[in-house]
FIDOVO-438025 format. One record per atom (N, C-alpha, C): residue number from 1; residue in three letters; x, y, z. Coordinates in nm, 4 decimals. Each point is the difference from the previous one (the first is absolute). Layout:
{i:NUM, aa:Ala, u:X, v:Y, w:Z}
...
***
This chain:
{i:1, aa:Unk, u:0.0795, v:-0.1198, w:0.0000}
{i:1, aa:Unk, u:-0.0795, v:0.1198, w:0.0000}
{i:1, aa:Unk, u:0.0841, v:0.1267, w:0.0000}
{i:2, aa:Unk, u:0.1417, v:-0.0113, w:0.0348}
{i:2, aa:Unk, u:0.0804, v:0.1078, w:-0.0195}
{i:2, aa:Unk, u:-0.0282, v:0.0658, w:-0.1598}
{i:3, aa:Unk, u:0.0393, v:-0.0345, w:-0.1013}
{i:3, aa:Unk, u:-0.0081, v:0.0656, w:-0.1086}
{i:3, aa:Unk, u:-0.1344, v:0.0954, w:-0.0289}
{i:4, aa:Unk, u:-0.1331, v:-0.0839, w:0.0761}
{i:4, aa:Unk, u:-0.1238, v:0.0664, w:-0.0275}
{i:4, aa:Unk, u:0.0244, v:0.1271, w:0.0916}
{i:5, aa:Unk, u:-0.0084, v:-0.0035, w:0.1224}
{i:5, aa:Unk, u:0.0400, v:0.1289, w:0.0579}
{i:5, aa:Unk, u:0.1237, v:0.0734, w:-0.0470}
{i:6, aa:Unk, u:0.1138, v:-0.0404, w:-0.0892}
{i:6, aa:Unk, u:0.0725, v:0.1441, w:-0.0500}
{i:6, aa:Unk, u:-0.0597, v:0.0257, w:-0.1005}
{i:7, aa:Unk, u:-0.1246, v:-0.0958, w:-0.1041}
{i:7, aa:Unk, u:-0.0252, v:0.1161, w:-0.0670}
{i:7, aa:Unk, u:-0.1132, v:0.0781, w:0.0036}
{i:8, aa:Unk, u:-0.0605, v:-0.0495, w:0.1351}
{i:8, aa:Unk, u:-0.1542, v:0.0925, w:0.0377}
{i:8, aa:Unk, u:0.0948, v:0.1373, w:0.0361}
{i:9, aa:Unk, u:0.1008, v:-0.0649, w:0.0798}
{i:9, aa:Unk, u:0.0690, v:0.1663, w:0.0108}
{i:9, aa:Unk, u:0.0129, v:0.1079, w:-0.0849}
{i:10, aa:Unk, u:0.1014, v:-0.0736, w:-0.1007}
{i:10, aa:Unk, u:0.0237, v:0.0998, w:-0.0968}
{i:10, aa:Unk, u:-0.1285, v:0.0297, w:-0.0715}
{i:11, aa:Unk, u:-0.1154, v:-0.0978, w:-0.0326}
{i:11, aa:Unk, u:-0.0883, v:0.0627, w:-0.0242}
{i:11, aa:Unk, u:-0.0878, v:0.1658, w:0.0434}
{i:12, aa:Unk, u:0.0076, v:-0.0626, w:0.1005}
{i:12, aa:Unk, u:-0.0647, v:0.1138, w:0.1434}
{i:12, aa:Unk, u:0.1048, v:0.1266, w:-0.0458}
{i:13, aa:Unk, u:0.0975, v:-0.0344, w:0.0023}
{i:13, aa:Unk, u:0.1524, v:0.1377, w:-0.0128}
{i:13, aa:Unk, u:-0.0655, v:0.0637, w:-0.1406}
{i:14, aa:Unk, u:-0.0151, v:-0.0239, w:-0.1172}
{i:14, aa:Unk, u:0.0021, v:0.0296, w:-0.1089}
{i:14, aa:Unk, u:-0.1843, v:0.0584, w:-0.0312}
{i:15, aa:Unk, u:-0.0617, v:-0.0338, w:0.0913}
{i:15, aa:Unk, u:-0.1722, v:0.0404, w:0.0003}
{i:15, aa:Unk, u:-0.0881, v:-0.1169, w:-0.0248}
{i:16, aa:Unk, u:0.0215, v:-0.1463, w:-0.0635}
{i:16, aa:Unk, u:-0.0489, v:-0.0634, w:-0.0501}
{i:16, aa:Unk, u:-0.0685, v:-0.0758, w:0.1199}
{i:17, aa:Unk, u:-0.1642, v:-0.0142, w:-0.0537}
{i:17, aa:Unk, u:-0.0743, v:-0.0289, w:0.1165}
{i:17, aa:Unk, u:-0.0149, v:-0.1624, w:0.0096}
{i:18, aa:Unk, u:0.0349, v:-0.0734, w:-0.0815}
{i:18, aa:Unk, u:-0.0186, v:-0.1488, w:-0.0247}
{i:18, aa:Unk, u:0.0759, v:-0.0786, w:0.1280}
{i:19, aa:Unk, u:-0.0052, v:-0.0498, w:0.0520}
{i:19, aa:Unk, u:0.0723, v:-0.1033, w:0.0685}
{i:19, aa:Unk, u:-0.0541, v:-0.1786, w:-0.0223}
{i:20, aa:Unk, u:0.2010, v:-0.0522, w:0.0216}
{i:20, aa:Unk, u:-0.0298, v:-0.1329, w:-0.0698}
{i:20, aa:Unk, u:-0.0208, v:-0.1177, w:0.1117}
{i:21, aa:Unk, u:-0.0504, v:-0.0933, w:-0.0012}
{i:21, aa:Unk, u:-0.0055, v:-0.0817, w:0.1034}
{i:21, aa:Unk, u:0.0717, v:-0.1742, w:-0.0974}
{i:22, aa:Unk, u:0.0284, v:-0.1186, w:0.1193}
{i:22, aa:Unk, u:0.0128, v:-0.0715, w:-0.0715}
{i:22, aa:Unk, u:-0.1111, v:-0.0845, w:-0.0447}
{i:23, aa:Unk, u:-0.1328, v:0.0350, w:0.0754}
{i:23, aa:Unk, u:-0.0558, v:-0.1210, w:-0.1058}
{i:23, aa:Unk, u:-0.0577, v:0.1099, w:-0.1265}
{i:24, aa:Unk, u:-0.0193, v:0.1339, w:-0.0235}
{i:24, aa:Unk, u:0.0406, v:0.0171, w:-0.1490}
{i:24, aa:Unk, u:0.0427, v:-0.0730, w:-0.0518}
{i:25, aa:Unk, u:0.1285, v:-0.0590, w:-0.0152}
{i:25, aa:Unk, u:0.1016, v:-0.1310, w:-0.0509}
{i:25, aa:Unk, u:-0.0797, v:-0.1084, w:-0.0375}
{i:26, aa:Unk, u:-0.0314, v:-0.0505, w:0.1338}
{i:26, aa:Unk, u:-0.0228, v:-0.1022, w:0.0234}
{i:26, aa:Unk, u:-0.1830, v:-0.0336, w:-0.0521}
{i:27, aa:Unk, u:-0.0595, v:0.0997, w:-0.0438}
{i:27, aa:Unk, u:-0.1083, v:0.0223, w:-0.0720}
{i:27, aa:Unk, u:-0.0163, v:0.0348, w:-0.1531}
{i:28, aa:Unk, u:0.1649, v:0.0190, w:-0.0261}
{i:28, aa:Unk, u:0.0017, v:0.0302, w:-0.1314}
{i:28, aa:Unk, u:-0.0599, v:0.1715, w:-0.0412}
{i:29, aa:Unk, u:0.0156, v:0.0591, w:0.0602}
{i:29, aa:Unk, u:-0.0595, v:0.0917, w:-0.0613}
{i:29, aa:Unk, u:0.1154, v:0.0836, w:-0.0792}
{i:30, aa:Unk, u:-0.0483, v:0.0180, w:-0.1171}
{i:30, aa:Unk, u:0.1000, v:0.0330, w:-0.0998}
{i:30, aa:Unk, u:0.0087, v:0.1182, w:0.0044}
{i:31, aa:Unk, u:-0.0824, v:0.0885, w:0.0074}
{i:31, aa:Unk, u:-0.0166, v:0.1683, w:0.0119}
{i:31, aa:Unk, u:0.0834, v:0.0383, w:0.1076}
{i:32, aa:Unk, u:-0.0368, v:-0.0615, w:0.0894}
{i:32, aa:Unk, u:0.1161, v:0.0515, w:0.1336}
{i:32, aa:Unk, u:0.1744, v:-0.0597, w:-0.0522}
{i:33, aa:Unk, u:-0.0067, v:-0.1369, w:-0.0490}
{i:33, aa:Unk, u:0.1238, v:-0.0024, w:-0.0325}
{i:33, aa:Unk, u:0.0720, v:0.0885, w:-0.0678}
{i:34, aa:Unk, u:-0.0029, v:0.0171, w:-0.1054}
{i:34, aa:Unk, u:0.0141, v:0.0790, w:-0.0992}
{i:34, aa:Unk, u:0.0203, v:0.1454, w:0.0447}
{i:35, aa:Unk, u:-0.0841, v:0.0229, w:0.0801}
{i:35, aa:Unk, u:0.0056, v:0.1372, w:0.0405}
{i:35, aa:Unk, u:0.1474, v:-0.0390, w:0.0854}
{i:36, aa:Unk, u:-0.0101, v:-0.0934, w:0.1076}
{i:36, aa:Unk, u:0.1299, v:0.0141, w:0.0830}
{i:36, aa:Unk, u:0.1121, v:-0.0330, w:-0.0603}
{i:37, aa:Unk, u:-0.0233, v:-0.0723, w:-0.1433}
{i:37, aa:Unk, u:0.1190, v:-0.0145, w:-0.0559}
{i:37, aa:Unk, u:0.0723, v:0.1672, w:-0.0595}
{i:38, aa:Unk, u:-0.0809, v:0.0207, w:-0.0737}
{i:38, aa:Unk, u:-0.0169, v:0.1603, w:-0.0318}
{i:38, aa:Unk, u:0.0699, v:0.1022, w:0.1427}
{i:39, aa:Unk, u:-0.0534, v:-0.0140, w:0.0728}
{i:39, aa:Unk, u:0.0914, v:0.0948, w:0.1546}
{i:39, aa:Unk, u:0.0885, v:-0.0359, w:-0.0004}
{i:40, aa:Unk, u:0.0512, v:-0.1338, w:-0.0084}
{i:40, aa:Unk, u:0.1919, v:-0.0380, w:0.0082}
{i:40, aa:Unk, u:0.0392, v:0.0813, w:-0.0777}
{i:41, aa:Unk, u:-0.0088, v:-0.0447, w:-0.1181}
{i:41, aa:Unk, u:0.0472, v:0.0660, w:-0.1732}
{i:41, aa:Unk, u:0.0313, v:0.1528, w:0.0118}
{i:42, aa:Unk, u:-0.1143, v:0.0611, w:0.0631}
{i:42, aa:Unk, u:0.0342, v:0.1328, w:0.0307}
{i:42, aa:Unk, u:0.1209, v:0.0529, w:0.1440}
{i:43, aa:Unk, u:-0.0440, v:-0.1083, w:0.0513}
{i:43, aa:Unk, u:0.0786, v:0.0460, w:0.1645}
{i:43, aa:Unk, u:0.1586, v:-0.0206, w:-0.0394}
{i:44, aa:Unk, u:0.0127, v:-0.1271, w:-0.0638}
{i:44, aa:Unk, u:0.1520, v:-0.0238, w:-0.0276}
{i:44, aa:Unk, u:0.0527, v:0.0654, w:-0.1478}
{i:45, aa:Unk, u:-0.0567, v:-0.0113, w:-0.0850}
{i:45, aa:Unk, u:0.0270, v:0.0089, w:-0.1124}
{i:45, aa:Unk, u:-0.0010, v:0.1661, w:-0.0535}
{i:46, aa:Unk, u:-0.1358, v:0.0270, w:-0.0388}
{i:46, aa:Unk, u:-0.0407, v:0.1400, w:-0.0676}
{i:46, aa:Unk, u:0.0043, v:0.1104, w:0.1224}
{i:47, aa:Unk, u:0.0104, v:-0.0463, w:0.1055}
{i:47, aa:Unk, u:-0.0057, v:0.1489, w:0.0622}
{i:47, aa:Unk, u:0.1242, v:0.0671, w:0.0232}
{i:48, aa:Unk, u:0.1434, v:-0.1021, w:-0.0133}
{i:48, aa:Unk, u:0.1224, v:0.0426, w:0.0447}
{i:48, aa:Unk, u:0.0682, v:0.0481, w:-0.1483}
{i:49, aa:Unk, u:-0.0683, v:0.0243, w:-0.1326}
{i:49, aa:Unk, u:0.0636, v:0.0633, w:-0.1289}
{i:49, aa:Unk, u:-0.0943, v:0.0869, w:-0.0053}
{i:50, aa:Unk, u:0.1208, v:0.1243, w:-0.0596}
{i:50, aa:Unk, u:-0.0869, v:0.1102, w:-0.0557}
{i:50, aa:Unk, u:0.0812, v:0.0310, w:-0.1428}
{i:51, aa:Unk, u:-0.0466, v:0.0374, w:-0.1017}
{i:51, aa:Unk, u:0.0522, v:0.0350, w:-0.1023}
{i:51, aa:Unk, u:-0.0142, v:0.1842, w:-0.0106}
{i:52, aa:Unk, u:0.0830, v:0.0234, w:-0.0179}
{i:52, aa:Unk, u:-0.0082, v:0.1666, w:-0.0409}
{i:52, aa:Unk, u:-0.0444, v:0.0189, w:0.0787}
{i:53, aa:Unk, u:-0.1519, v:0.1391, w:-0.0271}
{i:53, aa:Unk, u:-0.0798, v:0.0264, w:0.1182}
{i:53, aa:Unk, u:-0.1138, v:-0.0322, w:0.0313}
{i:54, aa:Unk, u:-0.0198, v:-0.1336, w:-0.0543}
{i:54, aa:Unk, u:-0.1124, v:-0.1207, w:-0.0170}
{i:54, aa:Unk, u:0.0756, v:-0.0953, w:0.1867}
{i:55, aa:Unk, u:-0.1168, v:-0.0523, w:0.0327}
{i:55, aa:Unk, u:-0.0374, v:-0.1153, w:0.0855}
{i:55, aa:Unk, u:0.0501, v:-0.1602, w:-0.0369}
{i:56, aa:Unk, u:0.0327, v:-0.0958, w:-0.0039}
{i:56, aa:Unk, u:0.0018, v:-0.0653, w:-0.0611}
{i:56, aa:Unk, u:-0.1679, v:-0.0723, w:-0.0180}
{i:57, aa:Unk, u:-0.0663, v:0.0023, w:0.0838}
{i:57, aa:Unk, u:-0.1668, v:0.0053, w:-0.0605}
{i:57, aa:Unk, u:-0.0267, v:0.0768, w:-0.0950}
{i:58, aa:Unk, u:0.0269, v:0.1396, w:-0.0139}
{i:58, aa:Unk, u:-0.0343, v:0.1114, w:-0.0639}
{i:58, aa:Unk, u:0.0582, v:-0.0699, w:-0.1500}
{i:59, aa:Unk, u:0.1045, v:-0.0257, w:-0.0400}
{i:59, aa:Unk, u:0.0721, v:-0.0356, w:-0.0713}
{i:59, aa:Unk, u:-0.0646, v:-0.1546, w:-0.0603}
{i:60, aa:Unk, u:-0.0392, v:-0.1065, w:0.0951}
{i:60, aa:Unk, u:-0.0695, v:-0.1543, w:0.0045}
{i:60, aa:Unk, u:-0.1266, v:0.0723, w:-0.1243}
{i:61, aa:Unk, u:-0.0829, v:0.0705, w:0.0851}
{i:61, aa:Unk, u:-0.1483, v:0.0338, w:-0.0700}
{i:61, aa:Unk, u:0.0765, v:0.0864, w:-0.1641}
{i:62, aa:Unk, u:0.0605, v:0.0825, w:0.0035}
{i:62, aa:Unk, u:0.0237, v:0.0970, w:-0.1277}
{i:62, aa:Unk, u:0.0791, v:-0.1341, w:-0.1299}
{i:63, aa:Unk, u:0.0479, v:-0.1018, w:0.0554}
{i:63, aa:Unk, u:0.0507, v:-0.1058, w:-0.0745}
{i:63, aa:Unk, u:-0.1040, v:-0.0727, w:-0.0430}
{i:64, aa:Unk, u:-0.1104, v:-0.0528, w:0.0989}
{i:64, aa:Unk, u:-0.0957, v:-0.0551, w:-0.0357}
{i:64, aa:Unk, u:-0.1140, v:0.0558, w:-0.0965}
{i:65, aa:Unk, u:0.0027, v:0.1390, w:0.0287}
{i:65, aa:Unk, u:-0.1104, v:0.0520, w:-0.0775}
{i:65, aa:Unk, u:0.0497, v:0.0255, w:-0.1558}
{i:66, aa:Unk, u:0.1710, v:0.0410, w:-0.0415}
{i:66, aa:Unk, u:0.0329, v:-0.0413, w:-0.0950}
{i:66, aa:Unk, u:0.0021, v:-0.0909, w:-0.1185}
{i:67, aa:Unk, u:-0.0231, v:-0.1245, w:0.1166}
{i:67, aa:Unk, u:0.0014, v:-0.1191, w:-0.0757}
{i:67, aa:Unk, u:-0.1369, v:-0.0949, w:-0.0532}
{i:68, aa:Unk, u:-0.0665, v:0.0494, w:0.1186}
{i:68, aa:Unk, u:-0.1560, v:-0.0124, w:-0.0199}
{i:68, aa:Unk, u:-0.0729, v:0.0702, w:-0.1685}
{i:69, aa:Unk, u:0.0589, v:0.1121, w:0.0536}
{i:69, aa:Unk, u:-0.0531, v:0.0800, w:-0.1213}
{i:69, aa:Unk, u:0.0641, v:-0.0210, w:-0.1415}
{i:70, aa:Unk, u:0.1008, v:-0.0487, w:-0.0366}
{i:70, aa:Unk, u:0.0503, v:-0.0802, w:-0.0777}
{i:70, aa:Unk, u:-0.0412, v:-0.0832, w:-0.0388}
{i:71, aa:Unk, u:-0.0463, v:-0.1657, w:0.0884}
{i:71, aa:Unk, u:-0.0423, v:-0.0788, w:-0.0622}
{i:71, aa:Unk, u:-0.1453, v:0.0174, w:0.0014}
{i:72, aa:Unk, u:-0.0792, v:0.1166, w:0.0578}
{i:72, aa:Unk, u:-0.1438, v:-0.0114, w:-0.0061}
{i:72, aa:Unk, u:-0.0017, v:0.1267, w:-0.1211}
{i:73, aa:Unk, u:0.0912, v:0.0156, w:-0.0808}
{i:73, aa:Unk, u:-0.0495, v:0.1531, w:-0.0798}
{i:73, aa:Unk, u:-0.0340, v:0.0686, w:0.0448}
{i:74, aa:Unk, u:-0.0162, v:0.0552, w:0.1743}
{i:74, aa:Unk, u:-0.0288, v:0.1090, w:0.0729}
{i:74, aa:Unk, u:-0.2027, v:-0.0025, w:0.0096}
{i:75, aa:Unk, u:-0.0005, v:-0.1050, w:0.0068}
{i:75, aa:Unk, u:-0.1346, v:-0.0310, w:0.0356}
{i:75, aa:Unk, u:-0.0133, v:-0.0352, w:0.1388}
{i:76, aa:Unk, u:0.0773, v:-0.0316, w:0.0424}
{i:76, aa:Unk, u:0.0442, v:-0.0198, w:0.2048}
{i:76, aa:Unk, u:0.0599, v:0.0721, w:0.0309}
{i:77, aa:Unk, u:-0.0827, v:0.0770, w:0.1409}
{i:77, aa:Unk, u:0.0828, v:0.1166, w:0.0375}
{i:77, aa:Unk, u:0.0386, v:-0.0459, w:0.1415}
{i:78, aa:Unk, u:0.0879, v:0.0178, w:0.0697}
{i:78, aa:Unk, u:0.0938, v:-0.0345, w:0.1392}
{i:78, aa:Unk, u:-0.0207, v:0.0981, w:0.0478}
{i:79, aa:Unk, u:-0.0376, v:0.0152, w:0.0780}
{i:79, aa:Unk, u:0.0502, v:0.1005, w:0.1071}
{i:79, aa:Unk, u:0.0261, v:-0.0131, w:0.1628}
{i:80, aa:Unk, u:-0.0059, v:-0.0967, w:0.0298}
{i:80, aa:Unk, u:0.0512, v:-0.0338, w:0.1155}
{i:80, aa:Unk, u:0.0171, v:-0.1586, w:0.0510}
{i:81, aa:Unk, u:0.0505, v:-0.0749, w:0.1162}
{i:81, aa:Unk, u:-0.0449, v:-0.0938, w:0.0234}
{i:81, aa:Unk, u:-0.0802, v:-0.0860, w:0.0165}
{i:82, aa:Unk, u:-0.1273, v:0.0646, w:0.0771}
{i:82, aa:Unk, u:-0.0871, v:-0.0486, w:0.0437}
{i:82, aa:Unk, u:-0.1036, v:-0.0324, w:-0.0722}
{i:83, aa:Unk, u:-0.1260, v:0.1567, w:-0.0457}
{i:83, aa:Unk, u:-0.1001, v:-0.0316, w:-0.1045}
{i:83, aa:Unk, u:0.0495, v:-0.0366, w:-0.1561}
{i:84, aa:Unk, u:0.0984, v:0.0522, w:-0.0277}
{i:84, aa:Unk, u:0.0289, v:-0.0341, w:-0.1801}
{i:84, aa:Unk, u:0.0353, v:-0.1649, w:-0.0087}
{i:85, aa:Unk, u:0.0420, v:-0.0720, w:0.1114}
{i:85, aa:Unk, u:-0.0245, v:-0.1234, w:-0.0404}
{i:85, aa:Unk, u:-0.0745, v:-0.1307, w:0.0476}
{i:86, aa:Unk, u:-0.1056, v:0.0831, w:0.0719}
{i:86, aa:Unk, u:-0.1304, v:-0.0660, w:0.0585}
{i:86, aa:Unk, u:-0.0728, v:-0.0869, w:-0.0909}
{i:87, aa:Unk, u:-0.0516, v:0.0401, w:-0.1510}
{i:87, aa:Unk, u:-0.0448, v:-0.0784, w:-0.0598}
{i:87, aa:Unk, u:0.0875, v:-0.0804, w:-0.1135}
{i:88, aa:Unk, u:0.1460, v:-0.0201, w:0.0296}
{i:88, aa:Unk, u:0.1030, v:-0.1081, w:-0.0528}
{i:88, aa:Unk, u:0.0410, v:0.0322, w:-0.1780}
{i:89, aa:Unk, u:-0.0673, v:0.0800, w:-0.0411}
{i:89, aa:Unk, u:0.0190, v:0.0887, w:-0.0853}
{i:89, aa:Unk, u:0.1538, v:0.0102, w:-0.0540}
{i:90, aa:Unk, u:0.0619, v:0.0908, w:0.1022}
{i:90, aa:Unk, u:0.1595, v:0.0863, w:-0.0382}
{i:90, aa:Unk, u:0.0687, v:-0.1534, w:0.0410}
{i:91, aa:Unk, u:-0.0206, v:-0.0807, w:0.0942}
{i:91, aa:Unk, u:0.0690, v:-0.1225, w:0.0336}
{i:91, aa:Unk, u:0.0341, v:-0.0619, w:-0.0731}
{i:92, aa:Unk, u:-0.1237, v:-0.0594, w:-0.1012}
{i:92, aa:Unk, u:-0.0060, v:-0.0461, w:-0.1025}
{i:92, aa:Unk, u:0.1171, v:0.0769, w:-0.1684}
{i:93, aa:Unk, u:-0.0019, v:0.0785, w:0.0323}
{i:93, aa:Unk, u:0.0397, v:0.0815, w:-0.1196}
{i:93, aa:Unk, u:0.1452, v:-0.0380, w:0.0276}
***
């Protein structure tokens, strides 16, 4: 249960209201996974690069929306994490 409490922490630190438990896991729930897989990714990975005077998120989304719009002919628009890929849309692309 250690890992779940450092990342309710850092959750909690960063604003994010979700907290993970283990039978989430152990229930399969994929939305919560995903999401907590997603908080690592950011905690270790994207939050410690910054490019120029971009974020390395800031930078994650402006790459993605590039590329989206490329292979969708600019018929998919990105604009953030959360709602632009709710209906699997830009994922897909």
């Amino acid at each position: 249960n250690i890992p779940l409490k450092f990342i309710n922490s850092f959750l909690h630190e960063v604003g994010i209201r979700n907290s993970y438990s283990a039978e989430n896991i152990l229930e399969e729930n994929l939305t919560l996974i995903l999401g907590m897989t997603w908080s690592l990714i950011l905690r270790y990975n994207v939050s410690q690069i910054s490019e120029g005077d971009k974020t390395a998120k800031e930078g994650l989304l402006l790459w993605a929306k590039t590329k989206i719009a490329e292979v969708s002919n600019g018929k998919v628009d990105v604009n953030n994490f959360h709602h632009s890929w709710q209906d699997g849309i830009a994922f897909n692309c």
